[in-house]
Structures are given as C-alpha cells and as structure tokens.
N, C-alpha and C positions, 0 to 999 in steps of 0.2 A: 556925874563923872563915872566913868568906864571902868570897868574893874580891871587889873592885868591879866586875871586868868580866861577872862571872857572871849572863846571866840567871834573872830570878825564874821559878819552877817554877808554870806555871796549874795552874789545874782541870783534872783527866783529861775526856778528849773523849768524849761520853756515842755512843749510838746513834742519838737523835735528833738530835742536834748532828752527829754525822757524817752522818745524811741528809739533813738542810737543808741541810748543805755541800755536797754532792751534786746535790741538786734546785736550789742558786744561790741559795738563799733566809738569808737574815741570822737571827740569834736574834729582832732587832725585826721581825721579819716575823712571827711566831709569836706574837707581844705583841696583842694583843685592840686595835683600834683603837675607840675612843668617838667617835662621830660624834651632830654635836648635831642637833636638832628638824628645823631647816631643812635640813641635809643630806641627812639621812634622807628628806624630802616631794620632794628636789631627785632624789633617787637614784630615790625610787620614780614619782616623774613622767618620768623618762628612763626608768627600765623600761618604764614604761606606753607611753610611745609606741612604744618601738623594738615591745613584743610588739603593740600597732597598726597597725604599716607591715609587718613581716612579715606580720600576720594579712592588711591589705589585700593585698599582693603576693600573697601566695598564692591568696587569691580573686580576684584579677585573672586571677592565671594560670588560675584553675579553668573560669573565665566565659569566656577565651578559648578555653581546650580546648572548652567545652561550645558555640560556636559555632561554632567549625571541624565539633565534630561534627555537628551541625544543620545544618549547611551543607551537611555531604558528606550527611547522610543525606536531606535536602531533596533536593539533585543527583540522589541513587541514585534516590530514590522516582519523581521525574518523568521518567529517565529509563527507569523500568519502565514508568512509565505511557505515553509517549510508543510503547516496545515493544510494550505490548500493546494500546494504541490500534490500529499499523500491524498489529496479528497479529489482531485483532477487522474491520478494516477489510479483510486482505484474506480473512480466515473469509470475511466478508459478500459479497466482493465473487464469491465463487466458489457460494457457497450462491443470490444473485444470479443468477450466470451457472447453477449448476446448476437452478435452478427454471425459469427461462426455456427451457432447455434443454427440458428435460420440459414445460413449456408447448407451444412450438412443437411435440415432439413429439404433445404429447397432441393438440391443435388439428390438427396432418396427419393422427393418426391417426382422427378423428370426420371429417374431413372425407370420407377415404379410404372408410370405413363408410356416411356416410348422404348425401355428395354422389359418389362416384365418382372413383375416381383418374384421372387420364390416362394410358393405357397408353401406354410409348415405342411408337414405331414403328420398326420397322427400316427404317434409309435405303436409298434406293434408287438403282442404279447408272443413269446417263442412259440406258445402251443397255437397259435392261430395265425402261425405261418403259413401253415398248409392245407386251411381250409378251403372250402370253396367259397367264392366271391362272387357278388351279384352285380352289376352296373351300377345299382343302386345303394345309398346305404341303409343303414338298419330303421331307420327313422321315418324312410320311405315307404317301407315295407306293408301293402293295405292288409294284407293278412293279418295282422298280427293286432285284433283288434279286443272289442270288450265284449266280444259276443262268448256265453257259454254254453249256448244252442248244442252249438257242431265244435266239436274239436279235431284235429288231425294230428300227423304227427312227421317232424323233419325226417332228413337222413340219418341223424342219431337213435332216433326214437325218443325224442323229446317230444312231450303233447306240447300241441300249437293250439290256443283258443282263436277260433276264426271260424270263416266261410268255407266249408268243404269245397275243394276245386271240383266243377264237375266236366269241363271238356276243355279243347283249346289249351289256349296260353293266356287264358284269365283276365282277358280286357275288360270287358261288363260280366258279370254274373259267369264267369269262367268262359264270354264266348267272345270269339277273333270275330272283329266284323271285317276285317279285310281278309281274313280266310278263308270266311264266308265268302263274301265276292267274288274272289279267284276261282273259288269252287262252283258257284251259281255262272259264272263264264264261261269254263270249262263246260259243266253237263251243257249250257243254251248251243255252245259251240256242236257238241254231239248230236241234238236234237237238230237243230239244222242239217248237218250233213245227213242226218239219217229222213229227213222230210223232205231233202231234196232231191236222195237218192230213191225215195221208197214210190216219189213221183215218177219216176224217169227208169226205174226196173222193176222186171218182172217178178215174179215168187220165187221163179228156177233160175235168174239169174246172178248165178256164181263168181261171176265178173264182179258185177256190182258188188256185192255182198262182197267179198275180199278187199276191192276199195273203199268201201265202209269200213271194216275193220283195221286195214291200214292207216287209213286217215285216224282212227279214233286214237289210234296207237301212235300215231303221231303225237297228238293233239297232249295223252297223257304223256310222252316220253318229256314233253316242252315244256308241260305242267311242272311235273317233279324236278327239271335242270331248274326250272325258276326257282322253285322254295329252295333247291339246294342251293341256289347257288347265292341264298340273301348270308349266308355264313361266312362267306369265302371271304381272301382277304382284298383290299380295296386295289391292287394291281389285279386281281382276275376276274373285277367285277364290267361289266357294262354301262355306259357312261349314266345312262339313265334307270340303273339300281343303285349307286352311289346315294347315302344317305349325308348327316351331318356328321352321324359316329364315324363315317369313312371319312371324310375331308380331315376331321378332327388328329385323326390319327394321323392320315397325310402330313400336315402341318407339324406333328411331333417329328414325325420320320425324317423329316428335313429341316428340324430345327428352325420351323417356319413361328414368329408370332407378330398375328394381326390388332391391331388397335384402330378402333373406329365402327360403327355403324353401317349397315347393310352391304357390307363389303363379300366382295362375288368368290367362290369358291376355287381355288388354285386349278390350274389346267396340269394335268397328265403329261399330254405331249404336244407336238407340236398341232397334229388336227384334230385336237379338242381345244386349241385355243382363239377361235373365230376369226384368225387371221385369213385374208383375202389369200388367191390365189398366186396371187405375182408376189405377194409378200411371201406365202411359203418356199415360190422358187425359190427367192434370193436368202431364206434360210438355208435351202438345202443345197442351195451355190454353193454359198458362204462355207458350211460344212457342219454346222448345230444340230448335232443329234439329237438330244434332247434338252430341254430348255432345263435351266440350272436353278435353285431355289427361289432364288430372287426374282428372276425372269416368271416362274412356274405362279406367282401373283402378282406381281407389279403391271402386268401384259393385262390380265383380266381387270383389273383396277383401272389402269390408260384408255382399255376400250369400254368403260363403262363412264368416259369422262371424268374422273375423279381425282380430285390431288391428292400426293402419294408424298410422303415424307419413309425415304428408303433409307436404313440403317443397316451397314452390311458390309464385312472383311473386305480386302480389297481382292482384287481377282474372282469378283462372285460373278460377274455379267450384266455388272450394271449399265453401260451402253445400249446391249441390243433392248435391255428392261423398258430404257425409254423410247429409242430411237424406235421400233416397231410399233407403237403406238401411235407414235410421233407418225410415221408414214400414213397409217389407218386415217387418222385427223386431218390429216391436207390429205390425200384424196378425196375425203367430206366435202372439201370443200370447191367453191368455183375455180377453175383455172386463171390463173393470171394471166393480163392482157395487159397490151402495152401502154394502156391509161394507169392498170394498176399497180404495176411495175414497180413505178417510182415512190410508192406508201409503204416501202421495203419487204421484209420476208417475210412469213406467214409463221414462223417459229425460228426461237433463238434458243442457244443453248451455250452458257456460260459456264467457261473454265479457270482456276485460280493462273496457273500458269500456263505458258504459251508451248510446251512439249502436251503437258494431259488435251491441249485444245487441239493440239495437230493430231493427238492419237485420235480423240474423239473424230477427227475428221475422215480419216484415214478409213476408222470403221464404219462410218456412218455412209460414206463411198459407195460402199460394197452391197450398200442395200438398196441406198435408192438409184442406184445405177439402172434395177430392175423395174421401178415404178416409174423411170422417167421424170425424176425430180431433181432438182441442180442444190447444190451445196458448196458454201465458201468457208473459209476462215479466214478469221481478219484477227493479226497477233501485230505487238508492239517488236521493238530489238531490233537489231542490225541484221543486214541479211534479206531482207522483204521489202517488199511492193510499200512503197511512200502511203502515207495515210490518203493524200488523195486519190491514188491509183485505187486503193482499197478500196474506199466509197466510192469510186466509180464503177468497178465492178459488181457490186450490194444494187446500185440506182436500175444497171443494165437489167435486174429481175432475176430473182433466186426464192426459192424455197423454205431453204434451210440456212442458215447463217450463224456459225461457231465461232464464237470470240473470248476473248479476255479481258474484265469488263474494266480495267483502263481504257484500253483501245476503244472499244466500242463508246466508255463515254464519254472521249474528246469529239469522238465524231459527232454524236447528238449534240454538244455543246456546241459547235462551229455550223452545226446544221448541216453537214455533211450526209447526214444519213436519217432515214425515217421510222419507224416502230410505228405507225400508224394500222397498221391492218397486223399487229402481232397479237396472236391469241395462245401460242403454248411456248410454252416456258421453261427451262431445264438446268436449276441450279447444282450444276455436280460439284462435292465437296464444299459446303456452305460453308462451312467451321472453318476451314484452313484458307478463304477467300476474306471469312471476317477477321482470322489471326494476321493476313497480309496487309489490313489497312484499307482492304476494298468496300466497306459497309457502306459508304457512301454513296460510293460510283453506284453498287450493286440495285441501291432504292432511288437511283436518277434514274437509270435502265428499266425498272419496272415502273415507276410515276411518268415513266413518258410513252409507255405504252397504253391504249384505249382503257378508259375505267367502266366503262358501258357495258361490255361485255362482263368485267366481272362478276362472278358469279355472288345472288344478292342473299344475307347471311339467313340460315335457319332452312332455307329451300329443302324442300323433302324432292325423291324419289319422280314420285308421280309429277308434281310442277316442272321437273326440269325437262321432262321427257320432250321432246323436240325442239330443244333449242340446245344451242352452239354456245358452250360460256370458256369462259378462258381455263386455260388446263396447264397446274404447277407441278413441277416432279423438282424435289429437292432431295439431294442426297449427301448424306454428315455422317461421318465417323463420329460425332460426340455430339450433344445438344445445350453448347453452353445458353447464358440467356439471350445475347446480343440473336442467336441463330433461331433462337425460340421465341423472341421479340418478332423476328422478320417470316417466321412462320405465321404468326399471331394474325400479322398485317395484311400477309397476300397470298396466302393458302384458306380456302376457304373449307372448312368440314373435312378436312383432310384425314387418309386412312394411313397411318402409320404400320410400315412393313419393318420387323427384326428381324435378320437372320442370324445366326449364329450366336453365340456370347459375347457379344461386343465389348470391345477394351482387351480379351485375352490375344493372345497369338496361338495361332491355326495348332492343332494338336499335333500334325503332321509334319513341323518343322520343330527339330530339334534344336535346341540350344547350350551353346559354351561358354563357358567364361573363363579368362586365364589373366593370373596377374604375369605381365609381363613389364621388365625394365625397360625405361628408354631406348637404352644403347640398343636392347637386344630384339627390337620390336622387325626391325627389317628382315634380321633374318629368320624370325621365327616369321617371317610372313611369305619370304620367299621359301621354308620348310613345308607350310600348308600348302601352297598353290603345286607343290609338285608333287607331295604325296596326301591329299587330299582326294575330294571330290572331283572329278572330271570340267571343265570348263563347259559352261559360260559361268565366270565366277564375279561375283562386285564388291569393290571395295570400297566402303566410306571414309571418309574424313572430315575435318570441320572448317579447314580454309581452305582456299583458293591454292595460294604457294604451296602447301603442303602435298597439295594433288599433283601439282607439274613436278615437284622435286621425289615424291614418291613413285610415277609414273615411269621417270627418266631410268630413277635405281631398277624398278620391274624391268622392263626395257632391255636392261645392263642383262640382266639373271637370263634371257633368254626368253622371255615369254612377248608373246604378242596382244601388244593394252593401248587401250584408250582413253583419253579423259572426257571429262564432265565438268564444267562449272561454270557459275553464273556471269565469270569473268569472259566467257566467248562470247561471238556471234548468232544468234538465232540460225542462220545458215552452219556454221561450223559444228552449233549442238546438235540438230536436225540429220547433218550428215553421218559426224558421231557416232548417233544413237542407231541411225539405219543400218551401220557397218556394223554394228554390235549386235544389232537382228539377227541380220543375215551369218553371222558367222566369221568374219573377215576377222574379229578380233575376239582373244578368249577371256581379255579379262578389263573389265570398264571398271576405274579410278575415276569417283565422284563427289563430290560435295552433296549436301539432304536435296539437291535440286531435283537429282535421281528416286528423288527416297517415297515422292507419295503419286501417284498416277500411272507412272508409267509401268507400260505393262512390257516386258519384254521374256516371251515363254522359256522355260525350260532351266530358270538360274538353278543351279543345286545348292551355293555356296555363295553367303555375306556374309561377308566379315568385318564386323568394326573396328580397324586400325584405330583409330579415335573415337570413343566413344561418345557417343547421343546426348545431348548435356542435359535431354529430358528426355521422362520414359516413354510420354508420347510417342517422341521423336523414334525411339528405340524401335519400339513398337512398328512404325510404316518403315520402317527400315529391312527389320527381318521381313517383314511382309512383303517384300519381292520374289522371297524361294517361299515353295509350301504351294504354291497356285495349281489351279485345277485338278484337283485335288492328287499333285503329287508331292511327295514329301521333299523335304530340303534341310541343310545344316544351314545353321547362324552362329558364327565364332567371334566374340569380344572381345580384346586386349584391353585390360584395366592395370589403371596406374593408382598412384594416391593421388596424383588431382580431377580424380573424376570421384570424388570423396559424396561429392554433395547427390551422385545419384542411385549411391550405395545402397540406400533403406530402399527407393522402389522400386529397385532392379533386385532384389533379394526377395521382397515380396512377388514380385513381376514372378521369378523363378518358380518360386513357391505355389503360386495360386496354378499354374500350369505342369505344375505336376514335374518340373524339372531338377536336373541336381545342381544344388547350390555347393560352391564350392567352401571349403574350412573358414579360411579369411572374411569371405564375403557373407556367411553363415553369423560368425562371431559380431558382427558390427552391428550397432546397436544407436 
C-alpha cells in the first residue's frame, strides 16, 4: 500500500523531452500551432514587407556605393585629364619653342647664304687708331720670326727679330720676281732697239742716235706709268691691270655681294662687258649709260652661262640684267625655221602679274627690235587677245615669250602651246609669284620644258665648255623656303648676286608717319597733294571701293587722278597706267596691285591713305619713289586699326635710320 505523502511516478523523460528541456522549449512548443486564414495573409504580409525594406536597404546601399564609385572615378578621370592637358600643353609649348627655334635658325642661316653675314670686327684700341695698317694681319706678318741672327727695327724703333729686308718688296729673300721681269723686259726691249739700230747706222749718225735715245725714253716713260699706275684706284686703272684687290673693292663700292664659285668679275662699262655689237647699239639706243650694279655682274654671270639667283631693291635694272644675256643666248643659237617654229620659243620669262609682264615686254621690245628677234606676251583678263588667238600667235614663231604663268599653263594644259626647244628661263619675282598661289603652275612650266639639256649636277668649268645647257635667272625680294625649294630643283650651281641691304628701304627716300582721324584723313590728303612734292604722286589704299570713292573726292579738289585696281579690265589698267606715264594725270589712286613691279619714273610722293597691313607690303609700296637713284617722300596715315603693324613699322623706322614719331615710339 502507497503512502499519502508519496509522489506519483511520471512518464520516464524521453530524449526529446530531455532536449527541449535543454533548448528552454515546453512540450506545447513542439505542438503544431493552427493559425487561421487571416493570420496566415497578416503573417505573410509582414514577411512581404520586412523582405521589402531589406531588399530596398540594400539597394539603397548599393546605389550609394555605385555613386561614391562614379564619383571618385568621375574625380580620377578629369584629374587625368586635367594631367595630361598640362603634359600636352607643355609637349606643345616646347615643340612650339623647338620649331621657332629652327625657324629663327633656318631664317639666320638663308640670310647668312644669300644676303651676307656681318662679319664682327675686331675693336680697336684708341691709340691704334691711327696707326698704319698692312693688308695683312699681324699673324701674317713672315718677318716677325724666331730668328736672332739679324734684327731690324719698325717705324717706332722697336727691334723686330727677323730677316733683314735686303732689296725689292720682300717676296723671296727680299727679291720681286715680277720686278724683276719687268725690268729684264725693259733692258731686252733697249738692247734690241739699240742692235737694230747699231745694224742699220753709222758712228756719225746723229739721226739714228737721237731715235735711239727717243725710243729708249719712250720705253722708260711706259715703264714708270706702269709700276705707277698698279697704285691707282680701280676707275683709273686699265682693264688688264685690274687685280682681285680691285674687283673686291668694286663690289664694296657698289654694295655688290657674290655667293658661289668661279664667278667672273663685274664689268666697268658697257665695252668691258663682251656684249656683241648690235647689242651695244640698242644700249646706246635705248639710252644706258652705264650699267647699274646689278646689271654691272648679272650680265658677266648670263654670258658665262650661269644661273643667277638675283637679290636686289626694286628699280635696280633687273630687266636689261637678264634680257641682254637673254639676247647674247639665242643669237648662239640656230635660227628658227618653219619646221621649228611650232616647238615654241627659245626663252620664256615669267611674271607674277599681267602689268610687271607688259612692262617686261615693253622693255625687252626695245632691245631686241635691234637683233632682229620677235617677242610676245601672253597675260590672262579682260581686254586681250582670247587664249587661242594667243597660242596662235606663240605657234606662228617667236623668240621670246612673256607670260604669266596661269596663262601660260592653261595653254600647255590644253596643248595649245609647246616649251619643247626652251633652254632659258627668267623667273622675275619668285616669292611674290609663290605668295600668289602660282607654285604649281610655276613647276608644270618648268617639267614641260626639255630635261636633256639640264645642266647635270657637280659639272665643273672645263666640262661644260662647249655645250648649250639650260640657263635660270630667278629674281626674289626674300628667300622663303617654298622659293629655295624651287631653286634647289631647277637651278643648277647657281651664283647668287646681293645688291644692296635687302629688306631695308632705299636710304634716299624719306619717311613719314602721321596718326591721323578718320574723319580728318581726306583732307589732310587733299592738304599734302597741294602743298607737298610736285606730282606724279601715288596713293595706296586697301580695297577696291575705297579707290573709286577716294578718287571721285581728289577729283572734286581739283587735281587730275587716275585709278588702279584689280577690279578693271586689263585693257583699262594698261591704258591707265600708260596715261600716268606719260603725264596726262598727276596723281594714280591704287590698290597693292601698283605696289610691286611696276616701274613708272620720276614718283616723288607715296602716300599711304591706308596703311599696308604688312611691313612687307609697306616696304614695295614706298619703293616706287627713291628709284634711280633719286630721292622721294613716303607719307603714312595711321589709325588704331592698323594697331597690329605697329611693332614692325617702328622697328622698320628705326633700323633705317628714320624719325619715329612719340605715339608710335611708346608702343610696345
């Protein structure tokens, strides 16, 4: 029997019951809980959101990583770029400085080549100012050796360690062997006459004996004019006692400098210049006194065959430089026949513009009128002979043929015209035909003339001596490269002639510059023209309209003017220009079309109404007054927009020695 106080004895405690007791968990925990309809939609609508807002959260956070990243990489990107902007910019800024570099050098080194360097000079100390001076320098000097033998002693009386002079003028061993000689010719000259005389009279003849001593007395008077006269200056020498010291000095005297290889010594006048006779006629027709610097060796150069690259102010005489050579070369050669006719003309000579082609015509007329040779021009523009009237007269047989090398090379293009039998050549103004766009036309014109003849490179002297090879005269204000390219290609050995200082303006034409107002420009222009220089006067400007509307005002004032611009006809400019020659009008209103060729004598007075937008430009502007060598005014009107040519019109001024005015002085 069971006790009262006895606990009842459970159910033994399973393993699952013992680990739900463990895990904290009840038996009714383990019990399947029934959750009705609504509970169920309540439970899975709170799932739904909660897996909702985490889902947003996390793509919150995702979106925010993904713009920090875009952000920093945005940052990285432009600060690379920014990098290699500065690393681009200063690449440039040194490729910049390296090209300029080599520019400036290229530009010293052409100038050095075809204008001449300035040789420094060694300064000189005050007290050996006034010493005397040897040809030679001190380093030359053979006296001045290590011998202690003999001493001498200068004009100071300083001892000199050397060779005692003992005769002569100290060639070998103190003796002149060409003193000697002169002397050893003289005495044989005397023994002769006196062996010929002493055959032929008697002992008492008096006669004789008096012309012996006559004669011998000749003979010394001739002697002593010769040694005198190797002192004298190179105008009073004889063409065959002219040494190199004379030429040399020539060349300085005329502000002459040659570059090139065995190039022949300048001619004097005109019959020391090997020109033929019919050629000097129509010099002395024509009326050339004396040949002008450029002329004085370009001529000796042309009749030596040679290409000539001629650098030289304008109004120097470069025409007759070439064209008389030009003559010399075709009478060399066979006369043309009616077979040969049609292989075109035996020499061409290209012009930029169709005014410099008609002048060249005009002049070249007057020469060969006297050798009997025909000459044409063939120019583009309204006014003239259709292009195939022009080739047909070229076919009919000519000589000579001046053109404009558009014109000219439509017609090779169309086959119009032949270059086949052309051997010389005459590029006047190269630079200002490659500034026009013509560099193409210019190397079709020369590629379609014979290559055969070209002259083949390195040829010395002696090899070329009897043959005919093609012969270039090119003539440039400036040597950019395009011009030095096209020298490069079809000038063969070429001797480079400078005249003067190229790039300044003529010493003899003075210059002005006045800031003047808009408003006030007319009538300070109609103030100069009447109390100015005497007419034939020119006046530039820079468009078309401005010319007809400035003309019309002159006009109004009383003065009798003409215009210029590239807006006429070839005929109407031609006319123009002829009436402004002759005198019919005193005052030509033009555009730059005036400004580089043409030669029209005697301007005193250009005036820049508008000014040059380049100093180039400036430059062949005023260089219509100042010509042969008479002096001229050039008057400026500057505004503030002509701002930009401020700096090289100030230096322009400057380097030529002129007055710059207050204004134009301060700018900077």
């Amino acid at each position: 029997q069971k006790s009262p106080s006895a606990k009842p004895v459970g159910k033994p405690i399973t393993l699952e019951g013992q680990k739900r007791a463990m895990e904290g968990r009840t038996e009714d925990d383990a019990k399947p809980v029934f959750l009705t309809k609504a509970e169920r939609q309540r439970l899975a609508l709170e799932r739904r959101e909660k897996e909702v807002q985490e889902q947003r959260a996390k793509q919150a956070e995702i979106e925010e990583k993904r713009k920090r990243l875009m952000e920093q990489a945005q940052r990285s990107t432009r600060e690379e770029e920014e990098r290699e902007r500065e690393r681009e910019e200063r690449r440039k800024a040194r490729e910049q400085s390296r090209v300029e570099r080599e520019r400036e050098r290229e530009i010293e080194a052409m100038k050095r080549r075809y204008l001449g360097g300035k040789k420094e000079k060694k300064k000189q100390k005050a007290s050996d100012k006034y010493k005397f001076k040897f040809d030679w320098d001190a380093d030359e000097d053979t006296l001045q050796t290590t011998n202690t033998i003999v001493s001498t002693s200068n004009l100071y009386g300083q001892e000199i360690k050397g060779t005692k002079i003992l005769f002569g003028r100290g060639m070998i061993a103190g003796m002149d062997r060409k003193e000697q000689v002169e002397q050893n010719d003289y005495l044989d000259e005397v023994i002769r006459v006196r062996e010929k005389l002493k055959v032929e009279m008697d002992e008492d003849d008096v006669e004789k004996a008096m012309s012996f001593k006559k004669r011998v007395d000749e003979l010394e008077t001739s002697r002593i004019k010769k040694v005198d006269h190797k002192g004298a200056h190179w105008t009073e020498k004889n063409l065959g006692d002219l040494n190199d010291r004379d030429y040399r000095i020539m060349r300085e005297d005329f502000e002459i400098v040659v570059r090139g290889g065995n190039v022949p010594p300048p001619m004097r006048n005109w019959k020391e210049s090997k020109l033929s006779d019919n050629v000097l006629k129509a010099v002395d027709k024509v009326g050339y006194e004396k040949p002008t610097p450029i002329q004085m060796q370009c001529i000796p150069l042309g009749l030596k065959n040679r290409d000539v690259i001629g650098i030289a102010e304008t109004g120097s005489g470069k025409t007759a430089a070439f064209v008389l050579p030009m003559l010399e070369y075709i009478k060399s050669l066979p006369p043309l026949t009616p077979v040969t006719e049609a292989d075109g003309p035996l020499s061409v000579v290209l012009a930029p513009t169709r005014e410099l082609a008609t002048q060249i015509y005009e002049e070249t007329k007057k020469f060969a009128e006297f050798v009997g040779l025909r000459v044409y021009v063939m120019v583009g523009g309204g006014g003239v002979k259709s292009i195939e009237e022009q080739s047909f007269t070229v076919r009919q047989g000519l000589e000579i043929l001046i053109a404009t090398p558009g014109r000219l090379n439509d017609c090779l293009e169309r086959r119009l015209v032949s270059l086949n039998q052309c051997n010389y050549v005459v590029l006047d103004e190269a630079d200002r035909m490659i500034n026009m766009g013509f560099e193409e036309q210019v190397n079709a014109i020369l590629d379609a003339m014979p290559s055969s003849n070209l002259r083949p490179e390195g040829l010395n002297e002696e090899e070329r001596e009897g043959f005919i090879y093609r012969q270039t005269f090119m003539f440039s204000a400036t040597m950019p490269p395009p011009v030095e390219k096209l020298a490069r290609k079809y000038l063969r050995n070429p001797a480079t002639v400078v005249i003067g200082n190229v790039g300044k303006a003529a010493a003899r034409i003075e210059q002005k510059v006045e800031f003047v107002n808009e408003g006030r420009k007319k009538e300070k222009l109609v103030d100069l023209l009447r109390n100015g220089p005497p007419p034939p006067i020119i006046v530039f400007l820079n468009t078309k309209r401005a010319v007809d509307v400035l003309a019309r005002h002159v006009e109004n004032a009383g003065f009798k003017v003409v215009s210029l611009h590239g807006g006429k006809t070839q005929e109407q400019r031609s006319t123009s220009l002829q009436a402004f020659r002759e005198g019919k009008f005193e005052i030509l209103i033009c555009t730059d079309v005036a400004a580089r060729g043409i030669d029209v004598p005697g301007i005193t007075h250009v005036i820049n109404y508008e000014m040059a937008s380049t100093i180039q430009e400036y430059t062949h502007r005023i260089g219509r007054t100042g010509r042969a060598g008479k002096s001229g005014l050039a008057t400026s009107f500057l505004t503030p927009g002509d701002s930009e040519v401020f700096y090289d019109l100030k230096h322009f001024l400057e380097e030529n020695g002129q007055k710059v005015p207050h204004d134009l002085a301060s700018h900077e």
